[in-house]
VEXDREN-2710 file (C-alpha; in Angstrom, 1 decimal):
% VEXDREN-2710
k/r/px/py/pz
1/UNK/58.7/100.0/137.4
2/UNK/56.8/102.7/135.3
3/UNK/55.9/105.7/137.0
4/UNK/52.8/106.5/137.8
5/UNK/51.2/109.2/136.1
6/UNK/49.4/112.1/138.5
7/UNK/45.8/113.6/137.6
8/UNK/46.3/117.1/136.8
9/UNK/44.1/119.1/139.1
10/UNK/41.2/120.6/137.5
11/UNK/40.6/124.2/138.3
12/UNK/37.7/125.2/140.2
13/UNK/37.2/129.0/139.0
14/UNK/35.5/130.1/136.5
15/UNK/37.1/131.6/133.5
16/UNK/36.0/134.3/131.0
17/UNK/36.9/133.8/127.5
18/UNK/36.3/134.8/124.4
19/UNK/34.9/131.8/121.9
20/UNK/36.9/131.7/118.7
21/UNK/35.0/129.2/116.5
22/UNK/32.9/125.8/117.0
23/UNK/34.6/122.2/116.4
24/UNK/32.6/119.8/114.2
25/UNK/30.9/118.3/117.2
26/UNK/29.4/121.7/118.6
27/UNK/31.4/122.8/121.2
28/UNK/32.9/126.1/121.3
29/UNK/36.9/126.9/121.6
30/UNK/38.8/129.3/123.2
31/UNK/42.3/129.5/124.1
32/UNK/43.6/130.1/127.5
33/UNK/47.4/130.9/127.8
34/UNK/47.9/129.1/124.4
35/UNK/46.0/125.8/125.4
36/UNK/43.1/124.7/123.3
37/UNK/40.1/124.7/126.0
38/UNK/36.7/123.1/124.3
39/UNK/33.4/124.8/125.7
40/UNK/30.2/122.9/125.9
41/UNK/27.3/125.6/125.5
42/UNK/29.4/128.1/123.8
43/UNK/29.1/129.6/120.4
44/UNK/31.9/131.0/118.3
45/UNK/31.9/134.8/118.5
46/UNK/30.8/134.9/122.3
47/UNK/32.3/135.5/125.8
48/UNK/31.5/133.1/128.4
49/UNK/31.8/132.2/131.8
50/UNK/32.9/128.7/132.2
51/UNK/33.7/126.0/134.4
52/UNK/36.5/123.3/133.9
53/UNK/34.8/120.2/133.8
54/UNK/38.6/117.7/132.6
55/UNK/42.4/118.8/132.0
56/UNK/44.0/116.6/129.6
57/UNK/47.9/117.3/128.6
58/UNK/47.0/119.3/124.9
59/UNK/43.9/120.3/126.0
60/UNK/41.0/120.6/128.3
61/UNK/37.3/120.5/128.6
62/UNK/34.7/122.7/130.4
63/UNK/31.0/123.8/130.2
64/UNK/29.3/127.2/130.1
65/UNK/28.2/128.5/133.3
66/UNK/27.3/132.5/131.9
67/UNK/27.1/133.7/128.5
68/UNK/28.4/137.6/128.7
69/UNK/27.7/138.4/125.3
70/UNK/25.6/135.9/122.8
71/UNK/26.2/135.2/119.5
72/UNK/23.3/136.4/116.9
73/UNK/22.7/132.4/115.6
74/UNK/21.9/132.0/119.7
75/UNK/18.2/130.9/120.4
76/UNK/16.4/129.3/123.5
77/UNK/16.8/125.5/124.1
78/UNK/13.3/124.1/122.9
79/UNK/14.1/121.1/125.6
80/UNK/14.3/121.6/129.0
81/UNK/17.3/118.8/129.6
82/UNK/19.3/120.3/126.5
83/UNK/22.4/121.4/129.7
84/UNK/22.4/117.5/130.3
85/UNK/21.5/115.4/127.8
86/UNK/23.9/114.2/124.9
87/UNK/21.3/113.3/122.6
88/UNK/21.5/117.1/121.1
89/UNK/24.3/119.3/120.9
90/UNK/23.8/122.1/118.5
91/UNK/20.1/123.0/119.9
92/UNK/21.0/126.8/121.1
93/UNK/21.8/127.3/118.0
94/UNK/19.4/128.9/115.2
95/UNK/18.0/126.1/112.3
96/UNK/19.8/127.9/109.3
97/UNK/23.3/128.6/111.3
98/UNK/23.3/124.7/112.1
99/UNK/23.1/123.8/108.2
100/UNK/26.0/126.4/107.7
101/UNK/28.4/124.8/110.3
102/UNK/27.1/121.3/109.1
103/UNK/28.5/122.1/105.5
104/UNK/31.5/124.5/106.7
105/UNK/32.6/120.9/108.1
106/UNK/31.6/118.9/105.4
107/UNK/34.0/121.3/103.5
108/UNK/36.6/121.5/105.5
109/UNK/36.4/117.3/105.5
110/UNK/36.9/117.5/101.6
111/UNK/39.7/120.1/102.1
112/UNK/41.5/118.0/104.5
113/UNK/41.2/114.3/103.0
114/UNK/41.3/114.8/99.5
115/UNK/42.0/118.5/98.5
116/UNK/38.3/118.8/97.0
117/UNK/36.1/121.2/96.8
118/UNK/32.7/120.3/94.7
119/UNK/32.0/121.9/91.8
120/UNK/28.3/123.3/93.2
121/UNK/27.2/122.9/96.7
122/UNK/23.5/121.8/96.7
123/UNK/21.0/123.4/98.7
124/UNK/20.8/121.7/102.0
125/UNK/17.8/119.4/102.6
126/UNK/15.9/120.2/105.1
127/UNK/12.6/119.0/107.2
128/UNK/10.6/118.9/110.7
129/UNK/12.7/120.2/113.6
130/UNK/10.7/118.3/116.1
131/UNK/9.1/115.4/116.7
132/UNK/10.9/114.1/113.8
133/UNK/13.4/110.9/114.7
134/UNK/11.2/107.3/114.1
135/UNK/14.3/104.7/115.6
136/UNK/15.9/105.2/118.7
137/UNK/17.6/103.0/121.6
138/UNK/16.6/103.9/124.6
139/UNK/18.8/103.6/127.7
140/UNK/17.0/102.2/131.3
141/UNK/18.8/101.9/134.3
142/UNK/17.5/101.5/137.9
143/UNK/19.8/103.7/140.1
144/UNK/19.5/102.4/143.6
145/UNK/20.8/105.1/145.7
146/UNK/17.6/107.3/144.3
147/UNK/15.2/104.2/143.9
148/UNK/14.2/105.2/140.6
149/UNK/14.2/103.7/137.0
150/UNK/15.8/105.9/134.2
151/UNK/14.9/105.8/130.3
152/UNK/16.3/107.9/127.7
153/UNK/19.5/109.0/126.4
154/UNK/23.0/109.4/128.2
155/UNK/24.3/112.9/129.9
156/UNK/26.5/115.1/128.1
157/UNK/30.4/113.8/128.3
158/UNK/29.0/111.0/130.4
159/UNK/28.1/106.9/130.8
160/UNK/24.9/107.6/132.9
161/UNK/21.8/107.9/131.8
162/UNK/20.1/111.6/132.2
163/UNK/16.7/112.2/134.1
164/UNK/14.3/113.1/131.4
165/UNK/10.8/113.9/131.4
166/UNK/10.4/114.0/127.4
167/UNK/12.6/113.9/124.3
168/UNK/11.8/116.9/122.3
169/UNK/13.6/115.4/118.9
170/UNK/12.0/111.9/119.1
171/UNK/8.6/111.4/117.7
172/UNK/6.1/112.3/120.8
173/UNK/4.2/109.1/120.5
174/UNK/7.1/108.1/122.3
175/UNK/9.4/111.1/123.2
176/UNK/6.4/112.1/125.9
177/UNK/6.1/108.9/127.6
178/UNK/10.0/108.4/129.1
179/UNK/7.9/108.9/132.6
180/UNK/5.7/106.7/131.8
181/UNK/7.9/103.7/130.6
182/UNK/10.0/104.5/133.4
183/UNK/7.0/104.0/135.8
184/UNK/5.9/101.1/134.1
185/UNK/9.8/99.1/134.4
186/UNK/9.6/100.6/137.8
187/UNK/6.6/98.6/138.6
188/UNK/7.9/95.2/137.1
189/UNK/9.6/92.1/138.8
190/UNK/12.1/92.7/136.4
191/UNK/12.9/96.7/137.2
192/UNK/16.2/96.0/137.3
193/UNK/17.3/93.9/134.3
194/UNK/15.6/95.9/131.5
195/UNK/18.6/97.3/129.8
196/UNK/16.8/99.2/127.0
197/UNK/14.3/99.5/124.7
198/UNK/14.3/99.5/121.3
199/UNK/12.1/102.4/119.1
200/UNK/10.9/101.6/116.2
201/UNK/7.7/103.5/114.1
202/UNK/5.9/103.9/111.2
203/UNK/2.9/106.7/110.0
204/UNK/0.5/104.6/112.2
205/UNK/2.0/102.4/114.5
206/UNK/4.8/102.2/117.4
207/UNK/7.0/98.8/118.4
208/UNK/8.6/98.9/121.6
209/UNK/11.3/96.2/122.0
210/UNK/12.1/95.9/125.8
211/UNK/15.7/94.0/125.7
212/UNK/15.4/91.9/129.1
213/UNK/18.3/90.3/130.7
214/UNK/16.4/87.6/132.4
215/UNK/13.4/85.4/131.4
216/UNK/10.1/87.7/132.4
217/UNK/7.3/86.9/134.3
218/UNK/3.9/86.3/133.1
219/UNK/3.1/89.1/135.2
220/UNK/5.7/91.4/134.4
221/UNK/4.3/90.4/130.4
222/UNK/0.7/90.9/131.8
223/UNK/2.1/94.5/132.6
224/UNK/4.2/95.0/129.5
225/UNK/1.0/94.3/127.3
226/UNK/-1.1/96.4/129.6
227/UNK/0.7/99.4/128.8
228/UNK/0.2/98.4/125.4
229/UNK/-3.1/98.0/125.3
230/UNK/-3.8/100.8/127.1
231/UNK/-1.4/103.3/124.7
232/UNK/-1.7/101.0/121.7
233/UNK/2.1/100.7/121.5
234/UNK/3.3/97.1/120.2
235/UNK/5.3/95.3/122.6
236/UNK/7.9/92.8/122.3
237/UNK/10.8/91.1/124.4
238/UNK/14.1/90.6/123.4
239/UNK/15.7/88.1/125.8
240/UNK/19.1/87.7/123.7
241/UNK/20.4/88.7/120.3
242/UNK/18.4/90.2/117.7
243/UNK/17.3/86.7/116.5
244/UNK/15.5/86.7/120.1
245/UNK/13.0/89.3/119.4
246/UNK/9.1/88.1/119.9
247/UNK/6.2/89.9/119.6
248/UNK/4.1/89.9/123.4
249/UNK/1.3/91.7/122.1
250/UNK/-0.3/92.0/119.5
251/UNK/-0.9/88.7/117.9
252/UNK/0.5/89.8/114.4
253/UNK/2.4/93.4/113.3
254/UNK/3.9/94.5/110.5
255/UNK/5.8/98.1/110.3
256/UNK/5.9/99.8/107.0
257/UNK/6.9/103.0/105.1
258/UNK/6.3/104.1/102.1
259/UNK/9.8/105.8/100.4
260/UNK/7.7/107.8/97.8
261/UNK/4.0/107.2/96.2
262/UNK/3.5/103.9/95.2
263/UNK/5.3/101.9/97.0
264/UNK/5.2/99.8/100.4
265/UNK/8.7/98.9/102.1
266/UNK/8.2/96.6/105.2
267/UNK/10.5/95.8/107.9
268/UNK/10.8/94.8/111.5
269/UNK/11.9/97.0/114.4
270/UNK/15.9/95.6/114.5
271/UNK/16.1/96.3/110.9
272/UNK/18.1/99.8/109.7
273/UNK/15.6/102.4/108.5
274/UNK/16.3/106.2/108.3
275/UNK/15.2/107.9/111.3
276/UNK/14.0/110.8/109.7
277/UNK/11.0/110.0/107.2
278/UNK/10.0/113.3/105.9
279/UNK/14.1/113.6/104.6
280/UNK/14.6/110.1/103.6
281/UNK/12.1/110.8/100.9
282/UNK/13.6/114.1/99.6
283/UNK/17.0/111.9/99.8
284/UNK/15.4/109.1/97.1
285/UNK/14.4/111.9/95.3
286/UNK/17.3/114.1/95.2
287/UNK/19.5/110.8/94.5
288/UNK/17.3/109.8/91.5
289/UNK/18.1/113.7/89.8
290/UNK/21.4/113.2/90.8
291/UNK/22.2/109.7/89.1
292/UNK/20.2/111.2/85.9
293/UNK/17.6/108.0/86.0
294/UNK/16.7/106.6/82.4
295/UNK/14.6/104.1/81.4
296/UNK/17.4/102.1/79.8
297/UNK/19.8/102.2/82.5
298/UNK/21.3/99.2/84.6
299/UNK/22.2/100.9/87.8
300/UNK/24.2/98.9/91.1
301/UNK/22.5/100.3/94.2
302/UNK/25.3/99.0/97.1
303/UNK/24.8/98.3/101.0
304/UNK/21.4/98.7/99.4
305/UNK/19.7/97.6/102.8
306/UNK/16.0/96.5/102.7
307/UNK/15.4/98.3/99.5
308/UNK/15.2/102.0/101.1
309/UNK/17.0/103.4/97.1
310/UNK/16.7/99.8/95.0
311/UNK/13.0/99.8/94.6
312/UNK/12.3/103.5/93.4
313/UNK/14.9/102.9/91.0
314/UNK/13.1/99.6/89.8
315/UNK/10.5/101.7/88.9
316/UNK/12.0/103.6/86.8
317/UNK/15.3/101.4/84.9
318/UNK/15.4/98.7/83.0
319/UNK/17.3/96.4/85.9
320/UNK/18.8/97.2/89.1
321/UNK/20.6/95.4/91.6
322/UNK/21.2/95.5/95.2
323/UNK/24.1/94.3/97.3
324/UNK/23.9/94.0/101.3
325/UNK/25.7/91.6/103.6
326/UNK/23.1/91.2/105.9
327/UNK/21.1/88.2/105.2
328/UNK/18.1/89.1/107.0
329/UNK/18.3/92.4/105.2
330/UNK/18.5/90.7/101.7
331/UNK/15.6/88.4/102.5
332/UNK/13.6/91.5/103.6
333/UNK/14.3/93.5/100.6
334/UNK/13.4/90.3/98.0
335/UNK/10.4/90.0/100.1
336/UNK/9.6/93.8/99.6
337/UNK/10.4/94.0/95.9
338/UNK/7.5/90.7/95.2
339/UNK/4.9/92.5/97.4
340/UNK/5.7/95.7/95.3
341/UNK/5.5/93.3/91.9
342/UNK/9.2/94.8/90.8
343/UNK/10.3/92.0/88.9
344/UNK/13.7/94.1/87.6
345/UNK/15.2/94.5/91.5
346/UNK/17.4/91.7/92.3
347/UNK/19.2/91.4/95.4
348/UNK/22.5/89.6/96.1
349/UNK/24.5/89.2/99.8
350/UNK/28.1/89.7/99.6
351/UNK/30.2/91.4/102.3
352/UNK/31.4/94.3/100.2
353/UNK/35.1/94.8/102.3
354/UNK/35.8/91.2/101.2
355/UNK/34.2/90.7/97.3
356/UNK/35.4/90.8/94.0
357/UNK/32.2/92.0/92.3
358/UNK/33.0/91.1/88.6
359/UNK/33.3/87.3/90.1
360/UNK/29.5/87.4/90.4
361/UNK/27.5/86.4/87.5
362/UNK/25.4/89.8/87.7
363/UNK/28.1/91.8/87.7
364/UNK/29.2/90.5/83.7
365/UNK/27.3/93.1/82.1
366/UNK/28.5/95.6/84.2
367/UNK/27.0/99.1/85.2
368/UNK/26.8/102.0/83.8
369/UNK/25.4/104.2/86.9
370/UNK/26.2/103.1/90.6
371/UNK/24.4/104.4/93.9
372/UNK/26.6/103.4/97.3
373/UNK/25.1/104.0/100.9
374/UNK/27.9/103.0/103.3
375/UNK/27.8/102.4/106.7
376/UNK/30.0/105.2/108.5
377/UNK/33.0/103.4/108.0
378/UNK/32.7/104.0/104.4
379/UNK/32.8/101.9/101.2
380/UNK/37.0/102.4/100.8
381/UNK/37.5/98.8/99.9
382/UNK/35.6/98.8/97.2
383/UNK/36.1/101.9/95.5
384/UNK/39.1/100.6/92.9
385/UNK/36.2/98.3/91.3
386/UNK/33.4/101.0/90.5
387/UNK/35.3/102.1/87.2
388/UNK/35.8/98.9/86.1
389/UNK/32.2/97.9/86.4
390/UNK/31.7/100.6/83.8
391/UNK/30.0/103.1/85.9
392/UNK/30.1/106.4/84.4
393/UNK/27.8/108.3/87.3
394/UNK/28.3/107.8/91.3
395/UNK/25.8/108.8/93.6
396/UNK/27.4/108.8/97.1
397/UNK/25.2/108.9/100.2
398/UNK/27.1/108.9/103.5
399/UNK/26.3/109.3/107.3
400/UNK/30.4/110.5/108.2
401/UNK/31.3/113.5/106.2
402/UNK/35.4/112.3/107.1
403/UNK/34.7/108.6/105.5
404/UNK/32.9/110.4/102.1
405/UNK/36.0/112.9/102.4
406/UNK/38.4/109.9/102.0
407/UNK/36.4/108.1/99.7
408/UNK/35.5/111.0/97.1
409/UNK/39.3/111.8/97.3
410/UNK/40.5/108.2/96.0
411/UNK/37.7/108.5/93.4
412/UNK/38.7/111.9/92.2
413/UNK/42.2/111.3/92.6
414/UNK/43.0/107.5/92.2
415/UNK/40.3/106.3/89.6
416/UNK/39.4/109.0/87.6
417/UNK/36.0/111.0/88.8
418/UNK/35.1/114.1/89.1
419/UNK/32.8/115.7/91.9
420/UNK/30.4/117.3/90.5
421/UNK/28.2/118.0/93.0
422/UNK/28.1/117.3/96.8
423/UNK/25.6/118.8/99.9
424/UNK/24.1/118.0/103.5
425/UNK/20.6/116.6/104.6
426/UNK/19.6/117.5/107.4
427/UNK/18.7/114.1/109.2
428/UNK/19.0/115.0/112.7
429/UNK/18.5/118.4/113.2
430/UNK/19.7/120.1/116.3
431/UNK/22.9/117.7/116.5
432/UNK/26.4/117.9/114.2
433/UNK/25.3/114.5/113.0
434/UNK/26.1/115.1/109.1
435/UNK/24.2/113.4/106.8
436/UNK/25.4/114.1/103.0
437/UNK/25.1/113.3/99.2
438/UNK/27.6/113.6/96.4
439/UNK/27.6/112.9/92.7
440/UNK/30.4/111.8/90.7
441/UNK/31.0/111.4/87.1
442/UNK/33.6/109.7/85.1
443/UNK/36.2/111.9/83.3
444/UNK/36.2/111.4/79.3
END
């Protein structure tokens, strides 16, 4: 019979240490008679007072009770739930010191999965610190023993969901009424079978997707579309999957966004969108310098989505065309290019861990520039096609600085590229979320 194994007691003193350096997802380290101790609240260069909050057998966990001494990149929590809420991580720590940890890891990512360093590091993107995320999910949950309904993100280190009042990073047409949904599913038949809520915005408008376990009321929709009404929030119900969605009020919506001037992308409030407007437009640019657009080029814009990169380019190259495997997504982004009149964007589905791309008829001619925005797992099984598609300039835009890391290593050191270029964006300001870009070009 195995042996059970006994929970190492966690210490209840507090401990003074001095913080050595920050791990890539904000916490500071010290070492305590040679164990690895990670610090929640703690910057590199300070001594703390801290608590033990889990002992592991390599290393163990705590939280800042007392800074002694603070680091000079240490400012004031904007939010008042920053101690509990793991929505933000980095937010006691000045704007321009985030960007330099979020590229020291992006670095050390290259350094450690392919031996890379770019040859320039672009400047770091940056936009709005506040008030600037657009899609969210919302966690509710009514906790009996206080009688109360909860809606917003989950505690630090933790599978409950925090009491907040506001959210100081989401957009405040929302981010300032978590008491007020939470008062409004409070009030409902249904208060205990909302399980979240689904954000989703535009320049002018707001859709609220409640995700309801069990069939509602009509007056638990009277209520839903009250709060509407009275806030002029869309609201819908989601009573299974994603193909469940319905719109309660009002009769007809239609989100939007407009990547750069001139154009009109549409989508609905389950569909991927970057969550930070102001920098997904600096990304399109940035990406068009970085790909070195022409007129005559025939560029391959991968996991191309609902046509967030595919249609600027359409303006501006003879043919593009976009690959996504979701089917939804692909009908969304034909959709988008005919109410744009781009008659150059075509779109194919094709799941790209599976496909042979030179099997498709639109990949014959080949390509001679290639854009790829993965999902975080990365687009590692279809790197060894690129080259042979004739693509002799990469754009790279990734949302997990370890899957680019891999990727731009294989690239560099499996088919022949060379990094020219690579940098951050900041996308989420105020966590260690990094969002990055990375050009590659074909040796000769």
């Amino acid at each position: 019979m195995a042996r059970r194994s006994r929970r190492q007691r966690i210490p209840q003193e507090p401990v003074t240490a001095e913080i050595e350096s920050l791990s890539h997802d904000g916490r500071g380290i010290a070492r305590i008679e040679g164990k690895t101790v990670f610090v929640d609240g703690a910057l590199a260069g300070e001594k703390v007072n801290f608590q033990y909050s889990r002992v592991h057998k390599k290393y163990d966990e705590a939280r800042t009770i007392e800074v002694l001494s603070a680091a000079d990149d240490r400012v004031e929590a904007k939010c008042q739930h920053f101690s509990i809420c793991g929505g933000c991580s980095l937010m006691h720590m000045s704007p321009e010191a985030q960007l330099v940890h979020k590229q020291a890891t992006l670095a050390e990512h290259f350094a450690h999965f392919g031996n890379l360093t770019p040859e320039q590091w672009l400047e770091p993107l940056t936009g709005p610190l506040w008030g600037y995320r657009r899609k969210a999910r919302l966690g509710v949950k009514y906790v009996a023993k206080k009688e109360q309904v909860l809606v917003g993100f989950r505690e630090k280190s933790s599978p409950y969901i925090a009491m907040l009042e506001q959210c100081e990073v989401l957009d405040p047409r929302v981010g300032h009424r978590l008491t007020d949904l939470a008062s409004l599913i409070g009030g409902l038949e249904a208060y205990n079978r909302i399980a979240q809520i689904e954000v989703a915005m535009d320049d002018e408008n707001v859709a609220l997707v409640f995700r309801n376990l069990d069939a509602l009321s009509d007056a638990d929709k009277k209520a839903l579309i009250g709060f509407g009404q009275e806030n002029n929030l869309w609201i819908y119900q989601q009573p299974g999957g994603p193909d469940t969605i319905s719109l309660l009020w009002p009769e007809s919506a239609q989100l939007s966004y407009a990547p750069e001037a001139g154009l009109k992308l549409q989508f609905e409030p389950s569909d991927f969108t970057q969550v930070n407007a102001g920098i997904n437009e600096k990304m399109i640019q940035r990406a068009m310098t970085l790909l070195d657009v022409q007129q005559g080029d025939r560029i391959l814009d991968l996991f191309c989505g609902l046509g967030n990169f595919t249609l600027p380019l359409a303006k501006r190259v003879t043919e593009v065309v976009g690959v996504e495997g979701d089917a939804a997504l692909v009908q969304h982004a034909k959709n988008n290019a005919a109410l744009n009149a781009l008659k150059n964007a075509e779109f194919e589905q094709a799941d790209l861990t599976q496909t042979e791309l030179k099997d498709y008829p639109w990949a014959k001619k080949g390509f001679n520039k290639i854009l790829l925005d993965p999902p975080r797992s990365g687009a590692f099984e279809v790197l060894h096609q690129l080259a042979a598609l004739g693509a002799e300039r990469l754009v790279y835009v990734s949302c997990n600085p370890a899957t680019l890391a891999r990727d731009a290593g294989e690239l560099v050191n499996q088919h022949g590229y060379i990094m020219e270029a690579a940098g951050i964006m900041d996308m989420f300001p105020h966590t260690t979320h990094v969002e990055s870009i990375a050009v590659f070009t074909k040796k000769r």
